[in-house]
C-alpha positions in Angstrom: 94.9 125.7 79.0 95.2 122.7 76.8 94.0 123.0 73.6 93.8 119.8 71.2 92.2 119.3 67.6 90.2 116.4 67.5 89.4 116.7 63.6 88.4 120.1 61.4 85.9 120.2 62.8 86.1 119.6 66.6 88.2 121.1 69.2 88.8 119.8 72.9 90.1 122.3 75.6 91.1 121.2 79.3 91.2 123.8 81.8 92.7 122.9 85.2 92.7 124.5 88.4 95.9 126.4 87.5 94.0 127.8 84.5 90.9 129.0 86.8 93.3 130.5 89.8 95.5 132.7 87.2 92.6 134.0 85.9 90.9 134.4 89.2 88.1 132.4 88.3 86.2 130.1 90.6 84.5 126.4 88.8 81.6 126.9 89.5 81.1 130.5 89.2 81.9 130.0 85.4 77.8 129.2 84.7 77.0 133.0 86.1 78.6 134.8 82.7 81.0 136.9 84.3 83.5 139.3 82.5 86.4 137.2 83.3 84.1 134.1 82.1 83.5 135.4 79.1 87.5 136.6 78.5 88.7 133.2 79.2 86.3 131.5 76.4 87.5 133.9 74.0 90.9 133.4 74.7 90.1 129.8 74.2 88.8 130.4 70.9 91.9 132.8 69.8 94.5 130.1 70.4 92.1 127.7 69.1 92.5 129.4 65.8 96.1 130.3 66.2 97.0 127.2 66.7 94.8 124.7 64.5 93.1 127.6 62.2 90.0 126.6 63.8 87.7 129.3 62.9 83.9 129.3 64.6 82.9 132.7 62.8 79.4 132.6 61.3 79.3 129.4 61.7 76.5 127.3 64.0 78.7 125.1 67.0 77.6 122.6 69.7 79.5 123.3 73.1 79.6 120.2 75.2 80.9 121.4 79.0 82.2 118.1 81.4 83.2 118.4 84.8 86.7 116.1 85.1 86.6 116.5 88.9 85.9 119.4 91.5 88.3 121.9 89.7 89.0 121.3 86.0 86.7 120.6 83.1 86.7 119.8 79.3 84.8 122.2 76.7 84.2 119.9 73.7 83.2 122.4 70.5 82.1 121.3 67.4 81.3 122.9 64.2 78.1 121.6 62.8 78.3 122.3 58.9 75.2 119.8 58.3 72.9 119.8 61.2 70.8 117.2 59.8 73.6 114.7 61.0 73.7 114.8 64.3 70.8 112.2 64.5 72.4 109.7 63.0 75.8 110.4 64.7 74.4 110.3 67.8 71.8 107.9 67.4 73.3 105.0 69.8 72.8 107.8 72.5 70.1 107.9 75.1 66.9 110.1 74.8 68.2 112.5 76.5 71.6 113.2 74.8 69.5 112.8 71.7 67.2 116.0 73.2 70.5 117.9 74.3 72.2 117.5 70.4 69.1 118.4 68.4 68.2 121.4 70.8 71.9 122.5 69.7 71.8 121.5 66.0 68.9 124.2 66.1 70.7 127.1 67.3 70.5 129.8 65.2 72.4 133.1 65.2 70.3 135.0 67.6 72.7 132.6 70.3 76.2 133.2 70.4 78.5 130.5 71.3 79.2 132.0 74.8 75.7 132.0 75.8 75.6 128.5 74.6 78.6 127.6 76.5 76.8 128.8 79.4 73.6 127.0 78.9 76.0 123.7 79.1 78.2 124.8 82.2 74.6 125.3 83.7 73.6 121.8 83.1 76.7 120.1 84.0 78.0 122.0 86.8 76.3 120.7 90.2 74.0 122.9 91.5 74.9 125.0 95.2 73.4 123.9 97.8 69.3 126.1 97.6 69.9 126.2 94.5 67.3 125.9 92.1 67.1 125.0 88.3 69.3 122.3 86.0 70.7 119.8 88.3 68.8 121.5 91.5 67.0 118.3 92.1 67.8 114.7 93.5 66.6 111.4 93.7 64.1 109.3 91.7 64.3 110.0 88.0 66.5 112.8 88.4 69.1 110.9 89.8 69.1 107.9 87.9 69.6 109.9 84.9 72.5 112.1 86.2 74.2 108.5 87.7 73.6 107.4 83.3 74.8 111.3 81.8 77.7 110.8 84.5 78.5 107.1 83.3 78.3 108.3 79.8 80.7 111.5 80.1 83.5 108.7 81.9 82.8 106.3 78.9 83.4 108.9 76.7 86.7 110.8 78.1 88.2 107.4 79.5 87.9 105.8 75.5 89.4 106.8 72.3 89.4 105.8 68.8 91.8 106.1 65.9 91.3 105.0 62.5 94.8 104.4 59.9 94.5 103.8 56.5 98.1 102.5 55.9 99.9 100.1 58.9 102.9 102.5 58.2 101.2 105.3 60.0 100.1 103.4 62.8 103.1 101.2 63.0 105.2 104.9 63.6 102.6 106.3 66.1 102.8 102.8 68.4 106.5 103.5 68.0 106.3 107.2 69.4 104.1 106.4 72.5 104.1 102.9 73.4 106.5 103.6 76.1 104.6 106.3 77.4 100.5 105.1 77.2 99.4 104.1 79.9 96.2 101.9 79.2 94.5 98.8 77.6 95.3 99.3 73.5 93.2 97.6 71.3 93.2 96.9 67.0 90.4 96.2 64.5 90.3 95.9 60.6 87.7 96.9 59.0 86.4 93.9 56.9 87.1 94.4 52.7 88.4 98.2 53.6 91.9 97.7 55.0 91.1 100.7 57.2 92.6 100.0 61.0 91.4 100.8 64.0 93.4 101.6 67.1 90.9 101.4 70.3 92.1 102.7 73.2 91.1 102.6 77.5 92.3 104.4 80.0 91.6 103.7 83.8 90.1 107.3 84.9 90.4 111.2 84.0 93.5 111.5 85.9 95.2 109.0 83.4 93.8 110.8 80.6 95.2 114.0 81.4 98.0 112.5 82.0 98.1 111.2 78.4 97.1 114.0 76.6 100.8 114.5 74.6 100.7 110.5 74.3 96.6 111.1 72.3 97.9 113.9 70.3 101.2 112.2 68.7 98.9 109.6 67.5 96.0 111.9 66.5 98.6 113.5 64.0 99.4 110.1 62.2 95.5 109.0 62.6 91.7 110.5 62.5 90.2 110.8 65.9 86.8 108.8 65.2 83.4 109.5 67.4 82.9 106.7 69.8 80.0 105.0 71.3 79.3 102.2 73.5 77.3 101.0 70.1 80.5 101.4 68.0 82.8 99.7 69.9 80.5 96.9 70.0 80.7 97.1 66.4 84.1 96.9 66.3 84.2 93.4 67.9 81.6 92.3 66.2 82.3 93.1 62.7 86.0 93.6 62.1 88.8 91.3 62.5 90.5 91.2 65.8 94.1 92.0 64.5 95.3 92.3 68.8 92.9 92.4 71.7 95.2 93.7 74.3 98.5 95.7 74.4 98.0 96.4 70.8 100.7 99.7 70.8 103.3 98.1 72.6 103.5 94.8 69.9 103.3 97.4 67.0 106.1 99.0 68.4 107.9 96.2 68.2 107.5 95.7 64.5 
């Protein structure tokens, strides 16, 4: 179980297959609630605040579950201090992102974070076959919007995006993992702010488990920033274009 702070307020946790089968835990019987189910997310939680101090107590969270193939998954959890945000963080999202993050800003304490854990599982898992409810149906409407929440999850576990306020920091980072990413590398300035901004691709999930020790080096000399297909079009539109392509591997070399 991989376990990575985003910011302080955001964890991400990847379980693999290995994860499931030591725990004897089936995918997609992780919707149903089980004992084991429910063991596992607070185990998740426990090193989550072992590790980071990330503690969710009395506090309201959106739980965002994505599928990363047939046998692992990422479990996104976010504290949400000021509900009232998530509209305007979100707002380059579709209508029904926009439905699934103000449903969750609205939680209140009757719902604790395992049942809303399951309520995402529920939605993202794909459906038996008979089965009915979330994700039950095909074609038409249905599917079209699946084949956009699908694009949408890729976009946002195959993209990442740093922000540095000194070139020191970043110029150290590139040095640590430029040999190892594996990727397209990108870097912006922010116009009259000096703030930089590392963008990074990779090809598919694969790759970006593969990279996980390669995104957490630089997330401890930079701040993991939320990213849109609206903000990176931002990017290039508004900031300076310090290196379109194989922006670690030139820092490295500075």
């Amino acid at each position: 179980m991989k376990i990575e702070k985003i910011n302080d307020n955001q964890i991400r946790c990847i379980l693999t297959s290995e994860d499931l089968e030591q725990r004897q835990i089936r995918l997609s019987e992780l919707a149903y609630g089980s004992d084991k189910a429910k063991a596992l997310f607070q185990d998740m939680m426990r090193q989550a605040a072992y590790q980071f101090g990330f503690q969710a107590e009395n506090t309201p969270l959106m739980i965002e579950a994505i599928p990363l193939s047939s046998d692992s998954i990422v479990l996104v959890v976010t504290k949400v201090e000021n509900p009232e945000e998530l509209d305007t963080r979100f707002s380059s999202f579709g209508p029904s992102i926009q439905n699934s993050l103000s449903q969750a800003s609205r939680i209140d304490g009757n719902v604790s974070p395992f049942e809303q854990l399951l309520d995402s599982l529920r939605k993202s898992l794909p459906a038996k076959p008979g089965a009915q409810g979330p994700g039950a149906e095909a074609g038409g409407a249905s599917g079209k919007s699946a084949d956009a929440m699908a694009a949408l999850r890729r976009y946002l576990f195959t993209h990442r995006l740093f922000s540095f306020d000194a070139l020191r920091d970043l110029v150290q980072a590139a040095s640590m993992t430029a040999s190892l990413y594996q990727g397209q590398s990108a870097l912006y300035q922010a116009s009259g702010e000096g703030r930089y901004y590392l963008f990074l691709t990779m090809e598919d999930m694969d790759a970006v488990k593969s990279m996980q020790h390669v995104l957490a080096v630089i997330s401890e000399y930079g701040r993991c920033e939320p990213i849109s297909y609206a903000r990176e079009q931002h990017l290039k539109e508004h900031c300076l274009v310090v290196c379109s392509e194989n922006a670690l591997e030139r820092l490295s070399a500075l």
